[in-house]
Structures are given as C-alpha cells and as structure tokens.
Biopython code that builds the backbone (N, CA, C, O; Angstrom):
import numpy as np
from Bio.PDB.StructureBuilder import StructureBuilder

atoms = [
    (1, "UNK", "N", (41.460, 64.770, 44.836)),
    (1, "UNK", "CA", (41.691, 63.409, 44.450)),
    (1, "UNK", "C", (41.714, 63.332, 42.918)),
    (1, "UNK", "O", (40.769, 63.815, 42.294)),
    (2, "UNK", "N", (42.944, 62.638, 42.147)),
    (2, "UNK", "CA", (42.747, 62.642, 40.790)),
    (2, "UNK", "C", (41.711, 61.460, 40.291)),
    (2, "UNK", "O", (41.185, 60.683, 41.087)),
    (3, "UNK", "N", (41.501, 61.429, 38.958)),
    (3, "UNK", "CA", (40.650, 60.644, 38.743)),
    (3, "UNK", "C", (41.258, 59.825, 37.843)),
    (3, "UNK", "O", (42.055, 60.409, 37.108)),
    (4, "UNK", "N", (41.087, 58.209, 37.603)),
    (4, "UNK", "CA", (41.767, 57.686, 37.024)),
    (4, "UNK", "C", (41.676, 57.401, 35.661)),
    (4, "UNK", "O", (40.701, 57.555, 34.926)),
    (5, "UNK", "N", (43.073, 56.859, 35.326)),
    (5, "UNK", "CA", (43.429, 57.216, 33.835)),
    (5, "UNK", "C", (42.491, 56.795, 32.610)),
    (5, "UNK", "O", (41.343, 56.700, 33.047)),
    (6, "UNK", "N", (42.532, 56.559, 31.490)),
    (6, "UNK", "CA", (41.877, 56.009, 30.486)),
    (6, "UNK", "C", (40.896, 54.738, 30.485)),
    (6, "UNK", "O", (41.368, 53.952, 31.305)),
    (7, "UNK", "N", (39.720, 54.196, 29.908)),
    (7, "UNK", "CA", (39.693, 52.923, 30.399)),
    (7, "UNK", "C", (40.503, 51.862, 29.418)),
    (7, "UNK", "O", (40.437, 51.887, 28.189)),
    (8, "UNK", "N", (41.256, 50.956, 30.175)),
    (8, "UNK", "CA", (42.104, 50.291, 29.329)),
    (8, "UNK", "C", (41.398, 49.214, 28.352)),
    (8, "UNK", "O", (40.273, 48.740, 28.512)),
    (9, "UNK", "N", (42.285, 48.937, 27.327)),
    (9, "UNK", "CA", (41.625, 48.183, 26.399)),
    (9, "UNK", "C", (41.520, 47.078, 26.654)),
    (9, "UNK", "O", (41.019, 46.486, 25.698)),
    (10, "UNK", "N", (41.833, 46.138, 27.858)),
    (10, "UNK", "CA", (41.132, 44.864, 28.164)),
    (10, "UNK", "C", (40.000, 45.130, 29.129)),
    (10, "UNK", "O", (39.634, 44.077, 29.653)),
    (11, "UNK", "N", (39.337, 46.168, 29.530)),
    (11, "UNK", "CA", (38.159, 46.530, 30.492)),
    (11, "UNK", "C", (37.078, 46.773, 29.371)),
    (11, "UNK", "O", (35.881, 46.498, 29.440)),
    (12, "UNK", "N", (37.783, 47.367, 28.290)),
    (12, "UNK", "CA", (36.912, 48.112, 27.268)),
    (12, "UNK", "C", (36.583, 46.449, 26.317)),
    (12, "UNK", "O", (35.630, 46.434, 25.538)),
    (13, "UNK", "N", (37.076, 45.720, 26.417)),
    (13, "UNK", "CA", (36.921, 44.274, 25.701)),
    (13, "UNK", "C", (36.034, 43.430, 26.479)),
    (13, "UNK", "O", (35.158, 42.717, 25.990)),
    (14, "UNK", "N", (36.276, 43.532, 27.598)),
    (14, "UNK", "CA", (36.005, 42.768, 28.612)),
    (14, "UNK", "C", (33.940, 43.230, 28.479)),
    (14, "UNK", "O", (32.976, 42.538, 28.153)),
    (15, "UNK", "N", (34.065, 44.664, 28.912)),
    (15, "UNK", "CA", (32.501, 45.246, 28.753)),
    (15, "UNK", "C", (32.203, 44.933, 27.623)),
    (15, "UNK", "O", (31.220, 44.197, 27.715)),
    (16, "UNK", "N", (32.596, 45.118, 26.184)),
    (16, "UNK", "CA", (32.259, 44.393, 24.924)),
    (16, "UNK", "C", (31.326, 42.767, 25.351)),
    (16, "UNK", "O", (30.195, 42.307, 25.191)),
    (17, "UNK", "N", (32.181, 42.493, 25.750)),
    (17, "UNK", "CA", (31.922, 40.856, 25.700)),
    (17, "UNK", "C", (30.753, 40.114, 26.807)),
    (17, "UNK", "O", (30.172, 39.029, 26.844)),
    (18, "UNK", "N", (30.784, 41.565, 27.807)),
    (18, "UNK", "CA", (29.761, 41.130, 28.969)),
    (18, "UNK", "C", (28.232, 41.785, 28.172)),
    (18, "UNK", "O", (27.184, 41.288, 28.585)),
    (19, "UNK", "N", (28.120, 42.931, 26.998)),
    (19, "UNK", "CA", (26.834, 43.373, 26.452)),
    (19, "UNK", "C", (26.611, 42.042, 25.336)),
    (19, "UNK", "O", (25.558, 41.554, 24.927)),
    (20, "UNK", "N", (27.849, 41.723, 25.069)),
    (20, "UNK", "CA", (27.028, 40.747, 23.856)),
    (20, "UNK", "C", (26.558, 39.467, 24.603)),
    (20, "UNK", "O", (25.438, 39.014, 24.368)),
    (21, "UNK", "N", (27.410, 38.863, 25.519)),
    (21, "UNK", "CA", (26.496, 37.813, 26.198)),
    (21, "UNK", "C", (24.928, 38.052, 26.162)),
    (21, "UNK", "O", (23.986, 37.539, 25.558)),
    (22, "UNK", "N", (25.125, 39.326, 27.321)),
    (22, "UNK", "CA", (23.772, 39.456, 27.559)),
    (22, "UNK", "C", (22.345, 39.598, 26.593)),
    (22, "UNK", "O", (21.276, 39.115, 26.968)),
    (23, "UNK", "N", (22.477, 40.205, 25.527)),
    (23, "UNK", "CA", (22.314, 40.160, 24.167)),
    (23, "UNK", "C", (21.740, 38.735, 23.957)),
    (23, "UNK", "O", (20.521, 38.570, 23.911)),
    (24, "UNK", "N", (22.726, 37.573, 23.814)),
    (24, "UNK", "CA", (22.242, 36.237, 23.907)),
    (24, "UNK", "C", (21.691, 36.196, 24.217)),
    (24, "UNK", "O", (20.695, 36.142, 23.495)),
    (25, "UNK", "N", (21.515, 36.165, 25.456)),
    (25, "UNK", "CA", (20.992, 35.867, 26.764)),
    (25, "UNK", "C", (19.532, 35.667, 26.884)),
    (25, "UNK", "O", (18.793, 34.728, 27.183)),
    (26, "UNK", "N", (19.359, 37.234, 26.444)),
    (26, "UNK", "CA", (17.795, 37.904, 26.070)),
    (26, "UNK", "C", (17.316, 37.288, 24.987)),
    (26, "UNK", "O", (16.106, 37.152, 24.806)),
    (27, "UNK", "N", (18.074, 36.927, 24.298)),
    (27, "UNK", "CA", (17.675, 36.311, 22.773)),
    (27, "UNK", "C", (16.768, 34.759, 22.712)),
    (27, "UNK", "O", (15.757, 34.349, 22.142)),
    (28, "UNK", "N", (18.023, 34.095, 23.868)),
    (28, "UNK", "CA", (17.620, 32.677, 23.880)),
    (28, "UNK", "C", (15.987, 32.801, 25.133)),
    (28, "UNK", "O", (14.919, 32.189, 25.108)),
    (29, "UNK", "N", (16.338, 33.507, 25.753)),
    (29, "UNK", "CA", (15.199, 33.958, 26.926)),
    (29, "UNK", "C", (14.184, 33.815, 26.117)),
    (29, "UNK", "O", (13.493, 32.797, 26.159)),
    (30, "UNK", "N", (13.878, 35.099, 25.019)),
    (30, "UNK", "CA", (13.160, 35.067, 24.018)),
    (30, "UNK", "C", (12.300, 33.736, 22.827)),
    (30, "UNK", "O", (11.147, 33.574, 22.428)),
    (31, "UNK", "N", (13.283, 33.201, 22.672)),
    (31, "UNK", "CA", (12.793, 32.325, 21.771)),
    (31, "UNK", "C", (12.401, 31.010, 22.914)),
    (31, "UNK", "O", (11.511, 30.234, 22.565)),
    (32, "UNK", "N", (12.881, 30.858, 23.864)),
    (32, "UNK", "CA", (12.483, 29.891, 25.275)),
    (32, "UNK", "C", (11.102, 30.224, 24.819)),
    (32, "UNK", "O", (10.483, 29.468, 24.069)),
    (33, "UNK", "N", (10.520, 31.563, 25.350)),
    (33, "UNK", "CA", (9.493, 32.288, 25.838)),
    (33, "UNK", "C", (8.440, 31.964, 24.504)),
    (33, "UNK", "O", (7.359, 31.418, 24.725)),
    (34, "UNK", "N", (8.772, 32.275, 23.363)),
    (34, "UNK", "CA", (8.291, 32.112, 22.079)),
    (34, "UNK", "C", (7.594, 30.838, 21.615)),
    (34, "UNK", "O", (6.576, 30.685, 20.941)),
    (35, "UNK", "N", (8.621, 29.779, 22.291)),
    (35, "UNK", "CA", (8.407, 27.987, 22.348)),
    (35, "UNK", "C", (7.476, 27.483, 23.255)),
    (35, "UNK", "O", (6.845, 26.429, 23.168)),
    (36, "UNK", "N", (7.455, 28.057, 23.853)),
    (36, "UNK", "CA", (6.401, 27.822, 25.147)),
    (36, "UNK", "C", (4.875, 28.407, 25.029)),
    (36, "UNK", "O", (3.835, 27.802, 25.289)),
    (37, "UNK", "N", (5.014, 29.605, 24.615)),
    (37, "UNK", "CA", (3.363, 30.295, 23.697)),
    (37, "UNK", "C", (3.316, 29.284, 22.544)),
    (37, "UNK", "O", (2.134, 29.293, 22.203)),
    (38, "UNK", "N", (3.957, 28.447, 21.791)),
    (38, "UNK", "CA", (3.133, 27.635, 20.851)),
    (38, "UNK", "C", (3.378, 26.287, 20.637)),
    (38, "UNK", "O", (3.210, 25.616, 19.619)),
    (39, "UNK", "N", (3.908, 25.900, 22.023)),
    (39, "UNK", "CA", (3.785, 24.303, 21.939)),
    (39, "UNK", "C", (2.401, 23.803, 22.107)),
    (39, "UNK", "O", (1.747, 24.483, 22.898)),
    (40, "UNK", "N", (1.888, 22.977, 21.673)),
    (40, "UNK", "CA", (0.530, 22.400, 22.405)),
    (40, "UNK", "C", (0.415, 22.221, 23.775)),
    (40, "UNK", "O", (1.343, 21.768, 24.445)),
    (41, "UNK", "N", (-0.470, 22.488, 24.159)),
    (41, "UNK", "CA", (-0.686, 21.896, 25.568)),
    (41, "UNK", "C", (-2.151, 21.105, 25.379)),
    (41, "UNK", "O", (-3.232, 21.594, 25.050)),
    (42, "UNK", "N", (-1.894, 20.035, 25.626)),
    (42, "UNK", "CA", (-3.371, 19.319, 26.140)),
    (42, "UNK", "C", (-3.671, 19.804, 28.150)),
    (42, "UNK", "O", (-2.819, 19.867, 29.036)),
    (43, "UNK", "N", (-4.750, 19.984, 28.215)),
    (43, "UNK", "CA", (-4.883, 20.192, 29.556)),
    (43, "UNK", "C", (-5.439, 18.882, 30.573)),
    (43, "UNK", "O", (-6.216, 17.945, 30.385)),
    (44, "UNK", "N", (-4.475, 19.423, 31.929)),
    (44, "UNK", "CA", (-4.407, 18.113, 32.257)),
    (44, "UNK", "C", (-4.043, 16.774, 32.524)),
    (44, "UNK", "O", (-4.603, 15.851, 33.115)),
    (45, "UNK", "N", (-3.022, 16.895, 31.972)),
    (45, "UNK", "CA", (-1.867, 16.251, 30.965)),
    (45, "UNK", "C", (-0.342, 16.493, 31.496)),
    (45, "UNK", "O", (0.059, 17.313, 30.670)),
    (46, "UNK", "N", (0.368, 16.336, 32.087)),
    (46, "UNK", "CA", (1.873, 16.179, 32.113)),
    (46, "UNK", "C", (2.583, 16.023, 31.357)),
    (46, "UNK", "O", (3.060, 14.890, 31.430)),
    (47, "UNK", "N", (3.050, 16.730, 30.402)),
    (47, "UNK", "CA", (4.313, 16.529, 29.277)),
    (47, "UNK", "C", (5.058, 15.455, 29.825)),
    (47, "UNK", "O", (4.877, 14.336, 29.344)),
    (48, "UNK", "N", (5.953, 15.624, 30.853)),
    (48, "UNK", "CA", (6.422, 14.551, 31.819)),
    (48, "UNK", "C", (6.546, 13.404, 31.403)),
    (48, "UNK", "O", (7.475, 12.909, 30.765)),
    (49, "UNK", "N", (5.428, 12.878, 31.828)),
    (49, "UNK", "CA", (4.684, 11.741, 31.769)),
    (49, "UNK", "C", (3.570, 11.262, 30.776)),
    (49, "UNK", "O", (2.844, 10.298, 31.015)),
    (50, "UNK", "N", (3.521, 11.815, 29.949)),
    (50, "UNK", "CA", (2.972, 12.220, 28.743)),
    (50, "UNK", "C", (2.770, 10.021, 28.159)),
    (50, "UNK", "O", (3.618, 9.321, 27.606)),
    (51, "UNK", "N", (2.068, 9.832, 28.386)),
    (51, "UNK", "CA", (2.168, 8.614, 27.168)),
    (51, "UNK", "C", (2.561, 6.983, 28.338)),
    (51, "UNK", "O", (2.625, 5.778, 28.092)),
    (52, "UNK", "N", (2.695, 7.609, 29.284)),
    (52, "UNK", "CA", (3.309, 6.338, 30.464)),
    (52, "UNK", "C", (2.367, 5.622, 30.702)),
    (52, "UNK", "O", (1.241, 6.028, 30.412)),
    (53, "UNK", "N", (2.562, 4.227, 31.356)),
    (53, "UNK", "CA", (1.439, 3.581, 31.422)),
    (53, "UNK", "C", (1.657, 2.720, 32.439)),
    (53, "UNK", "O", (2.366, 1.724, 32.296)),
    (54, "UNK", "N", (0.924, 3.104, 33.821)),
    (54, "UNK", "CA", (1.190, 2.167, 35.326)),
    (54, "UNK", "C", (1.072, 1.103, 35.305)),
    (54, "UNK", "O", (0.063, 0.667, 34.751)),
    (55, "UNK", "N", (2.034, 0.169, 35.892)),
    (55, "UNK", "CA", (2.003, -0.848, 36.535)),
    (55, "UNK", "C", (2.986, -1.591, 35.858)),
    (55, "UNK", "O", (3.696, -1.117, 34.971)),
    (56, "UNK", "N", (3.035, -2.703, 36.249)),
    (56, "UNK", "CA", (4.405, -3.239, 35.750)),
    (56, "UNK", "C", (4.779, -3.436, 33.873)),
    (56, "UNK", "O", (3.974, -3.713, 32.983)),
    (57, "UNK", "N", (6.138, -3.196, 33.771)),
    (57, "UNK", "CA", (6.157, -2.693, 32.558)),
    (57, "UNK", "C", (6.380, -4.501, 31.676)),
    (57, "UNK", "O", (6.268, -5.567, 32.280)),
    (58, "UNK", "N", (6.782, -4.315, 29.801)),
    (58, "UNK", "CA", (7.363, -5.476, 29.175)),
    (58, "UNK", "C", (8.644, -5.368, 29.929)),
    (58, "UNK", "O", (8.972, -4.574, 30.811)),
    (59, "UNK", "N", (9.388, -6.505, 29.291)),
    (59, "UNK", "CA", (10.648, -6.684, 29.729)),
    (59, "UNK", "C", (10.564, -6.008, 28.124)),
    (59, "UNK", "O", (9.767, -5.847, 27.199)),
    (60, "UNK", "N", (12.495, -5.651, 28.652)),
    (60, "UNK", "CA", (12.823, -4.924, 27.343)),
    (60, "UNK", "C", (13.346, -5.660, 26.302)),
    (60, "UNK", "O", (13.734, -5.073, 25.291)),
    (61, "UNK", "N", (13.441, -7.334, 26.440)),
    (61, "UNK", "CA", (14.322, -8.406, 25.512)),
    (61, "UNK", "C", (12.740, -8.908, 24.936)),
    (61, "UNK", "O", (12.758, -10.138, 24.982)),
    (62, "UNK", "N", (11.730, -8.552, 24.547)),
    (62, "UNK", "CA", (10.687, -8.441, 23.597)),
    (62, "UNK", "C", (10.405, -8.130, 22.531)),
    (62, "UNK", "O", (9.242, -8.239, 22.143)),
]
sb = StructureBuilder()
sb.init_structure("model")
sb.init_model(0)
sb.init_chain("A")
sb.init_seg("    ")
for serial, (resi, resn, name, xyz) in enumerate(atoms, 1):
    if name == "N":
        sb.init_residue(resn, " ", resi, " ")
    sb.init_atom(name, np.array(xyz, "f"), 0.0, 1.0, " ", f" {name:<3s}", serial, name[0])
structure = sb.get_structure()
C-alpha cells in the first residue's frame, strides 16, 4: 500500500491554526483560574445575590 503524498499546505495551515487556538484557550483557562484564586470571597455569601434585599421592592419612578 503506498503512503500518501506530502501534507498539503491548507492541512499544514489548518493544524497551525488549531495549536494556536488551543494556546488561547489554555491561556484564557489560565487567567479564568488566576481570577478566581484572588477575588474575595466573603463566606456564606452568594456573589449572585450579593447585596439583594427580600420582599417587595421601590418602584423604579423614585
């Protein structure tokens, strides 16, 4: 069985472009990961809901 020819230069672009994504990828993963070790956390607490206050609210024309 022969083996096939060269790899062509839109496969060879194509793999280019699928390592640098990934690259990103890891990057933004990274700094996600980075943001999250030094946001505050109060414990206990819901970022969420952070500051809300039950029961019926102002009207908003106040």
């Amino acid at each position: 069985m022969a083996t096939s020819g060269r790899t062509s230069v839109n496969k060879r672009r194509k793999e280019q472009e699928r390592r640098e994504w990934q690259q990103k990828k890891a990057s933004r993963r990274a700094q996600r990961a980075e943001e999250a070790r030094t946001r505050p956390d109060t414990p206990g607490e819901d970022p969420d809901i952070a500051g809300m206050v039950p029961g019926p609210q102002p009207p908003l024309d106040d």
